[in-house]
Backbone as CSV, one residue per row, in Angstrom:
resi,resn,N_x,N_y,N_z,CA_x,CA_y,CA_z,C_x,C_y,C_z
1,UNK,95.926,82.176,95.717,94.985,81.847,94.676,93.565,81.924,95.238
2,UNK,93.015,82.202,94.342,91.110,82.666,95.053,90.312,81.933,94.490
3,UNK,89.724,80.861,95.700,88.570,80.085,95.475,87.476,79.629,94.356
4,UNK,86.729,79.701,94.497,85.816,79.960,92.542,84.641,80.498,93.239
5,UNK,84.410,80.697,94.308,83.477,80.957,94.983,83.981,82.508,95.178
6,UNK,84.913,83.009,95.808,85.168,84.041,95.511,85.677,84.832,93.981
7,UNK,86.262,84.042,93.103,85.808,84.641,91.680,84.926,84.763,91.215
8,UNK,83.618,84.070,91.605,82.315,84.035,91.028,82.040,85.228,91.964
9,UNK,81.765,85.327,92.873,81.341,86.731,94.265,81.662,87.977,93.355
10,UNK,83.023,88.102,93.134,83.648,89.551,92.743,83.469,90.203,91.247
11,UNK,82.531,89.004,90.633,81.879,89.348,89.191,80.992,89.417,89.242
12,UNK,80.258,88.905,90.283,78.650,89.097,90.301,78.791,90.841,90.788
13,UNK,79.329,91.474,91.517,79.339,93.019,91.792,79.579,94.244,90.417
14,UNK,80.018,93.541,89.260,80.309,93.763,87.992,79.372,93.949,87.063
15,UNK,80.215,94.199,86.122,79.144,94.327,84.982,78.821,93.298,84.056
16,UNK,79.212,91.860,84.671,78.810,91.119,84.109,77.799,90.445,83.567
17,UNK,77.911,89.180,82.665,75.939,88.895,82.433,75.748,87.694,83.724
18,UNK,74.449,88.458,84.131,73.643,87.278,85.146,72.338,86.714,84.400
19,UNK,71.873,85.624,85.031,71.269,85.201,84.625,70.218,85.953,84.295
20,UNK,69.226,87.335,85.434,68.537,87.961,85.109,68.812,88.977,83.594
21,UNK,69.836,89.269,83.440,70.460,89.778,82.315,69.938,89.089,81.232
22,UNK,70.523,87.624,80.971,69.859,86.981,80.071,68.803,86.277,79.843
23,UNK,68.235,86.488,80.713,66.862,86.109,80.554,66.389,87.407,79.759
24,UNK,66.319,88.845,79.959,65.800,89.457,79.146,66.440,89.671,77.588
25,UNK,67.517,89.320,77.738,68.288,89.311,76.191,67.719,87.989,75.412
26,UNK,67.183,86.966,76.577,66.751,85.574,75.377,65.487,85.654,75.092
27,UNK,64.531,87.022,75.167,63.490,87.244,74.904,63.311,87.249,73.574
28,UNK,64.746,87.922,72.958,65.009,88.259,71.259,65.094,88.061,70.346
29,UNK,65.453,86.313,71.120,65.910,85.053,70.047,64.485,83.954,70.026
30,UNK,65.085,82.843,68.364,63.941,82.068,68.671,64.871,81.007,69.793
31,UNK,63.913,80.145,70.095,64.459,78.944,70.982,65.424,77.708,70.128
32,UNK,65.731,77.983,69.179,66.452,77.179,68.271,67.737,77.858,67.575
33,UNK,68.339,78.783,68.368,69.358,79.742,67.960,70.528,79.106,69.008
34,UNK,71.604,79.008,68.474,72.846,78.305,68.831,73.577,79.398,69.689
35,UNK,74.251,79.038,70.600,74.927,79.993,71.987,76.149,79.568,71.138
36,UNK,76.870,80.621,71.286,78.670,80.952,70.667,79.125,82.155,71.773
37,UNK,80.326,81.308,72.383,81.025,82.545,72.773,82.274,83.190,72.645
38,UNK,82.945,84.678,72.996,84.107,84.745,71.952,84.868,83.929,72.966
39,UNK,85.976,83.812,71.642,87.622,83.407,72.045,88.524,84.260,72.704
40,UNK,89.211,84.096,73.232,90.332,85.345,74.007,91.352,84.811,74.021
41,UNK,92.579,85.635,73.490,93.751,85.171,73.778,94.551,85.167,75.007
42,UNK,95.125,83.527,75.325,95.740,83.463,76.211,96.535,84.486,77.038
43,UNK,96.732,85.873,76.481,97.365,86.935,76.568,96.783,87.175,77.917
44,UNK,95.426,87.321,78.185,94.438,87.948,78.848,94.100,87.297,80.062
45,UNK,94.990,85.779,80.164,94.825,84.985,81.446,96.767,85.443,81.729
46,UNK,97.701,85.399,81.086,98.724,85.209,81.040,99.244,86.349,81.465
47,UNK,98.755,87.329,81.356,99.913,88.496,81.443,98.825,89.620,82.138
48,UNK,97.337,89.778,82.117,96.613,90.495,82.394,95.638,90.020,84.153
49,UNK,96.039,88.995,83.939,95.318,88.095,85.421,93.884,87.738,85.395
50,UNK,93.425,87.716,84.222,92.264,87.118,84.519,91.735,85.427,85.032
51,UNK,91.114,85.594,85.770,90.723,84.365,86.591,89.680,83.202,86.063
52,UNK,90.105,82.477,86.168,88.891,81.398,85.324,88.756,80.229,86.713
53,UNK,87.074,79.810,86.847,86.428,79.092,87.256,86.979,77.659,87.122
54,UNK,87.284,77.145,87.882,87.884,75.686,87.348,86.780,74.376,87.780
55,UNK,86.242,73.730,86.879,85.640,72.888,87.435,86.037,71.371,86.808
56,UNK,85.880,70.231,87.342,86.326,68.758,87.152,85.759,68.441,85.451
57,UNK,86.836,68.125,84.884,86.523,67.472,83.504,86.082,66.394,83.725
58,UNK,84.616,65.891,83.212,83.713,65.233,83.525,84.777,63.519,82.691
59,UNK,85.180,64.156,81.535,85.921,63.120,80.641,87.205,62.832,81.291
60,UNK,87.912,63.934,81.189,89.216,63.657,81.813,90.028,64.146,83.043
61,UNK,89.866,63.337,83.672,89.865,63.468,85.508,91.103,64.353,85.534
62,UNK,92.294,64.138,84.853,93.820,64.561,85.276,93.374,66.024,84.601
63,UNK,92.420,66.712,84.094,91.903,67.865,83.981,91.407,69.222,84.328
64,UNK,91.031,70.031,84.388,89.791,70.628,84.699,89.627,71.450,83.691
65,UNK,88.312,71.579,83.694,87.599,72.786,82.469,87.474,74.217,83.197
66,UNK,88.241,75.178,81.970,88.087,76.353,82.829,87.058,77.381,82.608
67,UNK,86.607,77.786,83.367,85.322,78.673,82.704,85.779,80.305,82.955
68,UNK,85.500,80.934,81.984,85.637,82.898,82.270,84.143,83.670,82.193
69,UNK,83.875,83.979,83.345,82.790,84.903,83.366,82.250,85.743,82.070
70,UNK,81.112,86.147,81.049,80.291,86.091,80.060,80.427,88.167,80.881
71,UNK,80.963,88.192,79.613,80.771,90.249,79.417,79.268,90.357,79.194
72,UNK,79.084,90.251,78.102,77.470,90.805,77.820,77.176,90.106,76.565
73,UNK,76.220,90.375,76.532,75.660,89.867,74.622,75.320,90.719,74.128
74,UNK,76.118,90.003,72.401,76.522,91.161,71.675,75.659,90.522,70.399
75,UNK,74.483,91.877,70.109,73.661,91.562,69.191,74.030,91.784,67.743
76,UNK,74.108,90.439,66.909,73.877,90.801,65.473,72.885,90.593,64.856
77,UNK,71.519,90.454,64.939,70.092,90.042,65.007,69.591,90.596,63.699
78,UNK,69.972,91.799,63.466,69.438,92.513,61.660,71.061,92.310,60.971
79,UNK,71.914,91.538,60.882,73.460,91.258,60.220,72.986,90.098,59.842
80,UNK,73.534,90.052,58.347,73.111,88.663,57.278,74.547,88.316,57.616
81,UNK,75.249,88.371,58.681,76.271,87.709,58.745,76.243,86.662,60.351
82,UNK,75.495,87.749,61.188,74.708,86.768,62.195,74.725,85.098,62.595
83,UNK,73.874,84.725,61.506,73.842,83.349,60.952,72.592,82.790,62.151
84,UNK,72.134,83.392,63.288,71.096,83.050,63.279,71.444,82.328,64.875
85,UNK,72.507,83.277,65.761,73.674,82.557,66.620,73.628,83.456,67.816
86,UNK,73.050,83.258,69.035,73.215,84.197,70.412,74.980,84.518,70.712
87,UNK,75.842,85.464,70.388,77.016,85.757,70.616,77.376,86.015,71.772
88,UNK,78.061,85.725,72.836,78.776,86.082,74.251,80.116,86.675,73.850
89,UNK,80.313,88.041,74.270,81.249,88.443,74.310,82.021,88.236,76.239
90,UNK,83.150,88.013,75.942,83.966,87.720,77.606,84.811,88.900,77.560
91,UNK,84.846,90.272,77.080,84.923,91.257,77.450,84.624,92.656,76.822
92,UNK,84.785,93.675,76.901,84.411,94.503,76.118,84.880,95.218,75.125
């Protein structure tokens, strides 16, 4: 099993979003626009190996919260369906 330090390492070489990434994508939005990110089916940890970040559930100790590295952002900015919401897609 691989560290979180090395799952975090082997996505940063990727095409993932870094922070410099979004910093220029949050140029687009106002400062009062709500972060949403997608859902993925368990399929994609279960059968495909993707790795998630595990860190201590602040609430519930016998826990941990898992985190999956952020694909890119996916603009609906001129979509009246939008709603006015920064979208994270977690893959492509």
């Amino acid at each position: 099993m691989k560290t979180n330090k090395q799952i975090i390492d082997s996505h940063k070489k990727g095409y993932y979003l870094t922070v410099g990434k979004l910093k220029e994508e949050l140029e687009k939005y106002p400062d009062d626009t709500l972060v949403v990110s997608q859902r993925v089916e368990d399929v994609y940890y279960e059968k495909h190996g993707w790795e998630t970040i595990k860190k201590p559930n602040p609430m519930y100790k016998e826990f941990d919260c898992e985190y999956t590295p952020v694909w890119s952002v996916c603009h609906y900015l001129n979509e009246a369906d939008g709603e006015g919401c920064l979208y994270l897609d977690l893959h492509y």
